[in-house]
VMD Tcl script that draws the C-alpha trace (Angstrom):
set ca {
  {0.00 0.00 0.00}
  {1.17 3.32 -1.00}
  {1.63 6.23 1.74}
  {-0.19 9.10 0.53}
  {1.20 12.47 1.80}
  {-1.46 14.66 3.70}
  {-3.80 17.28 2.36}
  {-5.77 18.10 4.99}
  {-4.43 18.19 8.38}
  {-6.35 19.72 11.71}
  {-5.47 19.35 15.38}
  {-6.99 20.86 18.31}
  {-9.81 22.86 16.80}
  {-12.39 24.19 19.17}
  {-15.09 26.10 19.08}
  {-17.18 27.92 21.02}
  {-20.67 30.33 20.24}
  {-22.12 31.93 23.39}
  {-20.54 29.79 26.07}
  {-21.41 26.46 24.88}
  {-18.30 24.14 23.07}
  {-19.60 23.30 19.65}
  {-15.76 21.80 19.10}
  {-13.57 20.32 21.77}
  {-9.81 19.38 20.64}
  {-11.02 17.77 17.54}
  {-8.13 16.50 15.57}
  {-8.29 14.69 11.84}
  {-5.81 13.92 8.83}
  {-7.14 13.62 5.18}
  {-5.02 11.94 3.20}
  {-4.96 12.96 -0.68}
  {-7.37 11.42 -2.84}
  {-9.25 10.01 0.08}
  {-12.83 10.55 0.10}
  {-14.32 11.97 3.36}
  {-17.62 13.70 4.66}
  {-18.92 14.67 8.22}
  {-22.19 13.61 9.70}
  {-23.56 14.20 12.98}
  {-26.56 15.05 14.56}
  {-28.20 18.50 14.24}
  {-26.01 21.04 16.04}
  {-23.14 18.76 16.35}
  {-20.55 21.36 14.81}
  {-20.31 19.43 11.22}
  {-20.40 23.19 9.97}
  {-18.31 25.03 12.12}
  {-15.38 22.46 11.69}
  {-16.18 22.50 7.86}
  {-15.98 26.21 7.98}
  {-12.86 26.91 9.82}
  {-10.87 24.07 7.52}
  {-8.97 26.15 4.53}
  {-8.22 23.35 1.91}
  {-6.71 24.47 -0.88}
  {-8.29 23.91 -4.29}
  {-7.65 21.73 -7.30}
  {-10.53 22.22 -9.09}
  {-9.61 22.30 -12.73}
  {-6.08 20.53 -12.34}
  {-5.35 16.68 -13.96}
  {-5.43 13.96 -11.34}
  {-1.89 12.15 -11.63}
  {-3.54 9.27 -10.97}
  {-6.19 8.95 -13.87}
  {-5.65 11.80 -15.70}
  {-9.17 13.11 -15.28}
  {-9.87 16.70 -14.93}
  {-11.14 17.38 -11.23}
  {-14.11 19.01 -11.21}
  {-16.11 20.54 -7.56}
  {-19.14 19.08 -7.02}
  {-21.85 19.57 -4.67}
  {-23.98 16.86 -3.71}
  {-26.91 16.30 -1.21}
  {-27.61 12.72 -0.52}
  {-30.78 13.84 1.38}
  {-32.54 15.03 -1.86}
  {-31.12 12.72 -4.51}
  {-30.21 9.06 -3.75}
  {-28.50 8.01 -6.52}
  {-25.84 10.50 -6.06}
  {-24.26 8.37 -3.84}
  {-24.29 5.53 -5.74}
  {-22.91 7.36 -8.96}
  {-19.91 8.82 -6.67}
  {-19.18 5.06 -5.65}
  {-19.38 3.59 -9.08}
  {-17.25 6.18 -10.18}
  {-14.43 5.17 -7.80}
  {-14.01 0.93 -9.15}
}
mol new
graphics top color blue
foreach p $ca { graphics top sphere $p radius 0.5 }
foreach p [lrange $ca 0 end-1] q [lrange $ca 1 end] { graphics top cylinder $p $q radius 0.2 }
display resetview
C-alpha cells in the first residue's frame, strides 16, 4: 500500500458560540485522494469544523492518478439518492 502524503491536516480545533463548546480538541488527517464527509446530529458542529478548515483547491487541475480533470461538485444525498451511488461507481 502506497503512503499518501497529507492534504488536509487539523489538530486541536475548538469552538465555542455563546458559552457552549460546539468543538472540543477535535483532531483529523485527510489523506490525498481520500474521500471523506462529516455527519452528525443536528447542532453537532459538522459546519463550524467545515468552515474553519482552509483546503486548498484543485478544481480544474489533472489527477496524476487517472488523468481526469477534477471538477467541484456539490452533492446532497438527502434530496437525490443516486448520487451516492454514482460517486461510488465512479471510484471501481
Amino acid at each position: 500500500m502506497s503512503e499518501e502524503k497529507t492534504f488536509i491536516k487539523v489538530s486541536g480545533a475548538c469552538k465555542e458560540f455563546d458559552g457552549k463548546e460546539v468543538l472540543k480538541e477535535v483532531s483529523v488527517d485527510i489523506k490525498e485522494g481520500e474521500p471523506r464527509g462529516l455527519l452528525g446530529r443536528s447542532g453537532g458542529g459538522e459546519i463550524s469544523f467545515a468552515s474553519h478548515v482552509d483546503a486548498p483547491s484543485k478544481v480544474g487541475e489533472v489527477c496524476s492518478k487517472c488523468g481526469a480533470k477534477l471538477e467541484l461538485r456539490e452533492l446532497n444525498y438527502w434530496e437525490d439518492k443516486d448520487v451516492l451511488k454514482e460517486f461510488m461507481e465512479e471510484r471501481r
